[in-house]
C-alpha positions as CSV (number, residue, x, y, z in Angstrom):
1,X,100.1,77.6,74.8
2,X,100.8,76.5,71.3
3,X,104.3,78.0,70.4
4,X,103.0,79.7,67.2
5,X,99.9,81.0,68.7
6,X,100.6,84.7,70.2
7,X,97.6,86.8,71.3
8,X,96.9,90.2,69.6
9,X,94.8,93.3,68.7
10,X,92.3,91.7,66.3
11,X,92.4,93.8,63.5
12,X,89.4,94.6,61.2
13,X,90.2,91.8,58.5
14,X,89.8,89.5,61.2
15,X,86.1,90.3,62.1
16,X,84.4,87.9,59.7
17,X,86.9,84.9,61.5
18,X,85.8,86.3,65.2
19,X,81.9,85.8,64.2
20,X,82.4,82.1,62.7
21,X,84.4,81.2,65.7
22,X,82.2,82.9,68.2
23,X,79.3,81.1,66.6
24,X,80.7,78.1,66.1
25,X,81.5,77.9,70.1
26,X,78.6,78.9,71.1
27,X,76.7,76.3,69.4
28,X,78.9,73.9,70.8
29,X,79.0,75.4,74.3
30,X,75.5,76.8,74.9
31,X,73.1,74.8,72.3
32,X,72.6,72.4,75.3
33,X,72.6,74.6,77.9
34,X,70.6,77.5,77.2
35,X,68.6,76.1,74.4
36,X,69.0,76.4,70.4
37,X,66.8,79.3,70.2
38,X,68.1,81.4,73.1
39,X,71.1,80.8,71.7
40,X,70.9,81.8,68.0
41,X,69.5,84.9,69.4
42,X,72.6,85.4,71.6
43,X,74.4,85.2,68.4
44,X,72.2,87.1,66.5
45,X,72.8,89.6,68.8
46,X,76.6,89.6,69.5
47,X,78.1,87.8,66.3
48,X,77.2,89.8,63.9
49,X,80.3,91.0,61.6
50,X,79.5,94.5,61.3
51,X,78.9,94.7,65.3
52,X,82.6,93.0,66.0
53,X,83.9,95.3,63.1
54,X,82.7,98.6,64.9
55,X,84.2,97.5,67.8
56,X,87.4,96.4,66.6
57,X,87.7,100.2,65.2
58,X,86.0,101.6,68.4
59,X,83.3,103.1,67.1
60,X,80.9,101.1,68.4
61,X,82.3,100.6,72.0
62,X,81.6,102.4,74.9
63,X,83.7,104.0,77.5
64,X,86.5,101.7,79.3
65,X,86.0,99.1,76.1
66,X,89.6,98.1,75.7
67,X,89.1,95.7,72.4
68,X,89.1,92.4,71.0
69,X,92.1,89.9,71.3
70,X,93.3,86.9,69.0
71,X,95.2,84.2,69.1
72,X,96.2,82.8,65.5
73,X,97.3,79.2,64.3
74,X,98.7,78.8,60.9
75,X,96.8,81.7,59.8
76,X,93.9,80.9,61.2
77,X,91.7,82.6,64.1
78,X,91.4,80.1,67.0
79,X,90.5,82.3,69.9
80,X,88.9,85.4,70.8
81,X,88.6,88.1,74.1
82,X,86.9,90.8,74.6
83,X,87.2,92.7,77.6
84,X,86.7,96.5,79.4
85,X,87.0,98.6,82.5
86,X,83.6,98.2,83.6
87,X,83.9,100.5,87.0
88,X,87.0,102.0,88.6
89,X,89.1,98.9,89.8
90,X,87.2,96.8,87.8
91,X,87.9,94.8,84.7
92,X,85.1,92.9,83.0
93,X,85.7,89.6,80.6
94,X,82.8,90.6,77.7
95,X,83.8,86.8,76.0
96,X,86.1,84.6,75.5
97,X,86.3,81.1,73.3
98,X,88.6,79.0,71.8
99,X,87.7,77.3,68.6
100,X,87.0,73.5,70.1
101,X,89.8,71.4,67.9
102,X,92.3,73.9,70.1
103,X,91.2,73.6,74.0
104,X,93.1,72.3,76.7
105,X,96.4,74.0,74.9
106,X,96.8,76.7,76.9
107,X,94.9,79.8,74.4
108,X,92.3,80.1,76.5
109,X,94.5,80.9,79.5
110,X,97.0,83.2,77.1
111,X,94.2,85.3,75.9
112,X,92.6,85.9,79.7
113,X,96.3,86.3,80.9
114,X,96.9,89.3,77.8
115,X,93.4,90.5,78.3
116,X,93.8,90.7,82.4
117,X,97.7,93.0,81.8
118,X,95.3,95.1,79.2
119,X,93.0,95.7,82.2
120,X,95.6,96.3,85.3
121,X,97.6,98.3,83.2
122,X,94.7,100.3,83.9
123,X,94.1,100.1,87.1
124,X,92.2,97.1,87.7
125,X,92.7,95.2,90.7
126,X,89.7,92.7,90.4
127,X,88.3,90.7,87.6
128,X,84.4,90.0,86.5
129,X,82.6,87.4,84.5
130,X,79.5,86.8,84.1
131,X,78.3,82.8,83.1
132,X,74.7,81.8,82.5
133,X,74.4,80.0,85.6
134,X,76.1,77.3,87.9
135,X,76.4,74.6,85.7
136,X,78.1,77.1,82.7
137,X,80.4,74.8,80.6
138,X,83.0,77.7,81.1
139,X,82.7,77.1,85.2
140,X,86.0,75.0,85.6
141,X,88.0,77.1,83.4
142,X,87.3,80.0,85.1
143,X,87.6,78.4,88.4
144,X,90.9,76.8,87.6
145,X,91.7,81.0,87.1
146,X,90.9,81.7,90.7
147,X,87.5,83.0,89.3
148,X,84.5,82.4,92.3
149,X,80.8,83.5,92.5
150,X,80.5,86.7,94.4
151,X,76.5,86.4,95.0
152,X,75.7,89.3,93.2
153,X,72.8,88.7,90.6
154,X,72.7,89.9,87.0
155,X,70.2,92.7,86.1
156,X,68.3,89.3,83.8
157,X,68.5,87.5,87.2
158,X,69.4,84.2,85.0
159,X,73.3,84.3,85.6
160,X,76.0,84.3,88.0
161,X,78.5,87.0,88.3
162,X,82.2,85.2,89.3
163,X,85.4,87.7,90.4
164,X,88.8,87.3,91.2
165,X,91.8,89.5,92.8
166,X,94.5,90.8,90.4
């Protein structure tokens, strides 16, 4: 990971900078693969500041929600998690992304690495993500994390649920 980059509690400030960067990755991840419009609607949906700032305070998140992570550089937000306790045992990976000028320098794996201690200091002992599909541009990553699909469908029966042991 980059040296000056440290993951943390995003705090409300930062909730603006998590809905550009969330965008922005999306575009660039999904645009492609799921199509433009399914895609703006996805961040339509889930980008929206005063959604990220709700959760960020925990107003708008439901039980086992355990927040949003950051990972600065320079003063600047590069990466975002977000993550629960879906079930008993079970922590779930809502998002994660990395702004794309920063990949492959270790961010994305610090903010799953803070985000998975967040969930087994919890009592988790597996890990869930869900990807749109098998060819999901976040499929190596999360395979290079000892993430593998576990067969069991999502209720939109579009995606593919991948778990790991913790």
């Amino acid at each position: 990971m980059e040296s000056t980059v440290e993951p943390h509690p995003a705090r409300p400030a930062e909730a603006a900078a998590i809905s550009r960067l969330l965008a922005a990755c999306w575009r660039h991840d999904y645009a492609e693969h799921l199509g433009g419009q399914r895609t703006e609607h996805l961040i339509a949906t889930y980008c929206p500041v005063s959604r990220i700032t709700a959760e960020i305070s925990g107003t708008g998140a439901g039980d086992g929600w355990l927040g949003w992570l950051v990972a600065e550089h320079a003063g600047e937000v590069v990466g975002a998690a977000a993550g629960g306790i879906a079930t008993v045992g079970s922590g779930e990976v809502y998002t994660l992304c990395v702004a794309v000028e920063h990949r492959r320098r270790g961010i994305g794996s610090g903010l799953l690495g803070a985000l998975t201690e967040q969930q087994r200091a919890r009592g988790a002992v597996h890990q869930w993500v869900s990807t749109h599909g098998g060819d999901d541009p976040s499929t190596p990553f999360l395979a290079r994390h000892g993430f593998v699909a576990d067969g069991e469908a999502q209720p939109s029966g579009t995606g593919i649920r991948l778990r790991r042991p913790l």
